[in-house]
N, C-alpha and C positions, 0 to 999 in steps of 0.2 A: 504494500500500500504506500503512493506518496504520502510523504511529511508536506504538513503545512506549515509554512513558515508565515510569518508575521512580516512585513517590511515599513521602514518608517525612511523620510526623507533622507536624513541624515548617512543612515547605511549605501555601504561603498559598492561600486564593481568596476568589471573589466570586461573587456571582449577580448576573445581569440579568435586570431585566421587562424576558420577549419574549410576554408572554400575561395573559391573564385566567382564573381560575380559576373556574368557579360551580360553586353547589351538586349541578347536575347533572354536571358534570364531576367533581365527588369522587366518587359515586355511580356513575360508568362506573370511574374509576380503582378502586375496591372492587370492585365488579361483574364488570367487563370485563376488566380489568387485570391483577388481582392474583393471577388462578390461570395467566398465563402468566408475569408478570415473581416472582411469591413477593412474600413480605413486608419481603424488608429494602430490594427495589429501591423499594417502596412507601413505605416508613418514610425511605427518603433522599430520595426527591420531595419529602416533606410538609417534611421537616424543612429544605430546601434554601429551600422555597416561603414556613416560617416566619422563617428567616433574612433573607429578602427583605422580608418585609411590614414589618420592623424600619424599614425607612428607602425603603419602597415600590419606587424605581424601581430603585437598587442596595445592595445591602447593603454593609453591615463588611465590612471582611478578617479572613477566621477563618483558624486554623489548621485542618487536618487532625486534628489530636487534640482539637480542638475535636465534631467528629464521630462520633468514638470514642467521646468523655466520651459525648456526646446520647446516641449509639444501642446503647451497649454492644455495639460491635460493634468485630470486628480491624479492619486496614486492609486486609487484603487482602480481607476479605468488603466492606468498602466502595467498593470499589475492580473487583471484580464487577458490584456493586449500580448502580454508575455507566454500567458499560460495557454493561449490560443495558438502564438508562432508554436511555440511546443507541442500541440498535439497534432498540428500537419506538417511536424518534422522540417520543420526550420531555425529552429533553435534548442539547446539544452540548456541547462542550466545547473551550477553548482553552487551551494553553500558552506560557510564557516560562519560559526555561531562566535562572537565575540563583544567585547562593550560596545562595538559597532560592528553589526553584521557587516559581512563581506559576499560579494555574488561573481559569482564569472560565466560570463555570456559568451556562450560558441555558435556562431553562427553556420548553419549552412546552405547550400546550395537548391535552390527550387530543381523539382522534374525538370524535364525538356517534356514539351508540349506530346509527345507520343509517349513515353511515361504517362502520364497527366492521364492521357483520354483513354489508357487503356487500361487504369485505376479503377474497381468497380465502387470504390468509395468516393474517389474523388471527380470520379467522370459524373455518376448521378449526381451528389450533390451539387456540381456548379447547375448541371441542368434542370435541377428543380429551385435555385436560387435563381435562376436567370430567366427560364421559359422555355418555349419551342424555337421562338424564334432566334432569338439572341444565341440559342447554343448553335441554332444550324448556323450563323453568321460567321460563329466563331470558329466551327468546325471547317469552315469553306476557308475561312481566311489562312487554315493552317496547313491546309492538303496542299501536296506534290504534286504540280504538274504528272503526268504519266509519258516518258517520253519514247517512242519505239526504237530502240538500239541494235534491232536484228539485225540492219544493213548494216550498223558500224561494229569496227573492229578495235578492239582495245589496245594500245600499242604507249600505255601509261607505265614508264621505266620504272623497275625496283629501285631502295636505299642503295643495296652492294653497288649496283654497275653505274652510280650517278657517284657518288661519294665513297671517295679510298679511307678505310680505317685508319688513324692514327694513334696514338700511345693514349692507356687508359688515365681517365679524370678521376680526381676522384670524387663520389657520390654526395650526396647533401640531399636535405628534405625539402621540398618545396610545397607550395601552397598546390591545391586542383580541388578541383570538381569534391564536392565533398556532401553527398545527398542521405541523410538521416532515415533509419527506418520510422515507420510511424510503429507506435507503439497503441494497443489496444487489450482495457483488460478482457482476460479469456472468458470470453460467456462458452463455449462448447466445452460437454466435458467428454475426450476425446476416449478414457476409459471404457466409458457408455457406449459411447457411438461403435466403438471396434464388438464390445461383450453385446449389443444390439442386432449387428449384423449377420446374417448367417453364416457359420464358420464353415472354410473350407470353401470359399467366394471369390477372401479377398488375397489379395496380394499383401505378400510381410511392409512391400515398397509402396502398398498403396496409398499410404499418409507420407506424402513428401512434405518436406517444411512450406512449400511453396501452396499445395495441395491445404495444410494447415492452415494458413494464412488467408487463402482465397476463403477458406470454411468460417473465419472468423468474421474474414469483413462483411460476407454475406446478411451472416447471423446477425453483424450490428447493423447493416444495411434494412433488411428487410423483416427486423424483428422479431428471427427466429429461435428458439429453445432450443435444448440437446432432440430433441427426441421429434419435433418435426422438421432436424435437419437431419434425421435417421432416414425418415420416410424418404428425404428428397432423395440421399444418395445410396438409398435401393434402386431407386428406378436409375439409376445412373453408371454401376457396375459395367465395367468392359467385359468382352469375353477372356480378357487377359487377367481379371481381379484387379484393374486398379481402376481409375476415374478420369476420365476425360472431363478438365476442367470448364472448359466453354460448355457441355453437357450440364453441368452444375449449375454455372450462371441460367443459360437459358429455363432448367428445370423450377431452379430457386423463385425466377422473374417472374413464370406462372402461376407458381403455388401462390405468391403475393397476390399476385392480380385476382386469381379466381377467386382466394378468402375474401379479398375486399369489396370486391364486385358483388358479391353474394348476399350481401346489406343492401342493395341498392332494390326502391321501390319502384317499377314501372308500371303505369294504369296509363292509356291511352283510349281511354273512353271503352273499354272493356275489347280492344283490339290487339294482340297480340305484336309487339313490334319486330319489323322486317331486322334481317343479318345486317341491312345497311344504318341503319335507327342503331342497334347495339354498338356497333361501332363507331357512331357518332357520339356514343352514350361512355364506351369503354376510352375514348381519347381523352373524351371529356376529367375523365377519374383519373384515367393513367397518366396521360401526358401533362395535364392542366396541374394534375394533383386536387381536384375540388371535392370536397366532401359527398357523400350521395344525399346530403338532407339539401346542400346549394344547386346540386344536378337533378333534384329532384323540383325545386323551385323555378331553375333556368327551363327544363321541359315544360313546365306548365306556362311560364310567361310567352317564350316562342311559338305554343301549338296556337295561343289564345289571340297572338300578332301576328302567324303566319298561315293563317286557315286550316292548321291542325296539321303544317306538318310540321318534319325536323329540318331545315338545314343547317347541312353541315359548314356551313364560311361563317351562315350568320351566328351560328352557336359559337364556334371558336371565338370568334372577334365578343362577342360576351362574354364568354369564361376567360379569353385575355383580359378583359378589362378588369372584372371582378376578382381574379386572382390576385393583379399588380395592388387592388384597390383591400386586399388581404381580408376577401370576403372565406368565412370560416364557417357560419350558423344560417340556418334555415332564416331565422330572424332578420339578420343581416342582409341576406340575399331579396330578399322579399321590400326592406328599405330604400334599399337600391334601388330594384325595380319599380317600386313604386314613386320614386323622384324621376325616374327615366319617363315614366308611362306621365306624369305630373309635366313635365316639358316640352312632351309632343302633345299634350292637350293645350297646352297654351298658344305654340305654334298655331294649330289650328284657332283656337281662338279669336288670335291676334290677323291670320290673316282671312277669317269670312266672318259676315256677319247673324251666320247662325251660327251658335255653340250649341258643339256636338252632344249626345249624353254619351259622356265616359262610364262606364259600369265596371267599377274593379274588380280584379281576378278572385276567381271564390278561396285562393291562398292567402288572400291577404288578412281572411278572421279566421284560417284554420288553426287549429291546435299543432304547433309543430314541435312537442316536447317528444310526442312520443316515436321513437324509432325503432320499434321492434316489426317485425315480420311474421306475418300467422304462420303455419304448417304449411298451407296452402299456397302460400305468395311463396315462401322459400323453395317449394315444389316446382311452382312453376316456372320460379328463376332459374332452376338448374336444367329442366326441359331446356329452357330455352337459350341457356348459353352453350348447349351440346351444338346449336349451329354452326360455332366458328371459333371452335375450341380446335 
């Protein structure tokens, strides 16, 4: 378990070069970075990274209120800001308990951009901070050309035959690239999961450290227990006894989806909704991230302003908005709508001179506490997501 330490202005630190910073490295930490850790955890990288350049390999001893001054910031928001860089593995940190604590700040080096997206912790969370759109933007700004090289011929000289050997140097330690694992505590209890599985399955090699790690992030990705990440990595077994990790991900990504989807109420005036409606409905949850009591809200406002169907543009550009606008509660959703529905009667209004009769949506005096599901709704939700399962 970390020690929690106490910090007051006064108490000292230092940085250490554990890294090299480049230009693309700023560029990812802006990019990449900065809409999961925010700005002030950004603002104390730099400022930590500019303290260091002072005297390169290690900095001065500042104070803490040296920090403060910099970043007009409390200490306790600095002091967030810290433990933030620390858990996506951009900084460590070490203490000495004295009449004035002492601290030493090691920085490191961010991913490179294909690290980064092939993160399953860190690729979703910037994509559920940022949206659909924003991550495709981001995704496009960072892809390789693809160039056809069949017809060329490589004719790119080795070290040996460009440069003659000469008498050996000798060695010293130098500054590089220096990228921190992230650290996550263990929710899987991997015990379990092996005495779980049918013996005589699996492979002694089929828990690679790598294979462990993927199993972790998952679990804290997608809020899984030991014992429904048994279930996933049954259905997952190779014919060799070990795990095909993209098999995992993909497996994991369903199990998510269909639990959550499976809360979600659809009544369409006692119509049955088409595979294309679900899929309007499952973007709506999955990608938007919106609640099923707000998805449940949005379907009625849209049927009631589009002659009862769904579109799918005009939904999105609604669930974009209400997401940015960190619409969470049926209640919420419904306020919304009803300020939206409130200024296109005004419109109207304002430009004839008959006023329309507006008749508010029958959600707007429903009871939206209750979210549970009969036998029968859950029935038929599962009929019906065998569609396009």
């Amino acid at each position: 378990m970390t020690k929690t330490v106490s910090i007051l202005p006064a108490d000292t630190y230092n940085v250490i070069c554990r890294t090299i910073i480049s230009a693309e490295d700023k560029k990812n930490l802006i990019s990449l970075y900065e809409p999961i850790i925010g700005p002030i955890a950004l603002a104390l990288y730099f400022t930590l990274e500019h303290d260091l350049k002072l005297s390169d390999v290690i900095s001065s001893e500042y104070t803490h209120h040296h920090l403060m001054t910099i970043m007009r910031s409390s200490l306790d928001s600095i002091k967030l800001a810290r433990e933030t860089l620390e858990a996506v593995g951009l900084l460590k940190t070490y203490y000495r308990e004295g009449n004035t604590n002492s601290f030493v700040y090691e920085l490191y080096s961010p991913l490179g951009a294909k690290e980064f997206f092939n993160s399953p912790i860190f690729n979703i969370t910037l994509y559920n901070n940022i949206g659909k759109n924003e991550y495709d933007l981001l995704k496009y700004e960072y892809q390789i050309p693809k160039i056809d090289l069949k017809e060329y011929a490589d004719i790119s000289k080795p070290l040996n035959i460009t440069f003659k050997s000469s008498s050996t140097i000798e060695s010293f330690e130098v500054a590089e690239r220096n990228e921190l694992d992230l650290k996550l505590e263990n929710v899987i209890d991997f015990d379990l999961v092996i005495s779980s599985l049918p013996k005589g399955l699996i492979n002694e090699r089929a828990f690679t450290k790598k294979t462990k790690e993927l199993i972790e992030q998952l679990a804290f990705i997608y809020n899984l227990d030991t014992l429904k990440m048994v279930e996933i990595l049954r259905m997952t077994i190779t014919e060799r006894g070990t795990f095909d990790r993209e098999e995992i991900r993909k497996t994991a990504r369903k199990y998510y989806q269909y639990n959550n989807n499976g809360k979600l109420k659809i009544k369409n005036k006692g119509v049955e909704p088409s595979t294309r409606d679900l899929k309007i409905i499952e973007g709506l949850m999955v990608d938007l991230e919106l609640s099923p009591s707000v998805v449940n809200v949005l379907i009625d406002y849209v049927l009631r302003k589009n002659n009862n169907k769904l579109n799918k543009e005009y939904m999105e550009t609604i669930g974009i908005q209400w997401r940015r606008s960190n619409i969470k509660t049926a209640e919420e959703a419904m306020e919304i709508a009803k300020k939206e529905n409130n200024k296109i009667t005004k419109k109207i209004e304002k430009n004839t001179s008959i006023k329309p009769k507006v008749e508010n949506p029958a959600w707007f005096n429903m009871d939206t506490k209750k979210e549970e599901m009969s036998e029968e709704e859950i029935q038929e939700l599962e009929e019906l997501l065998k569609e396009y399962r």
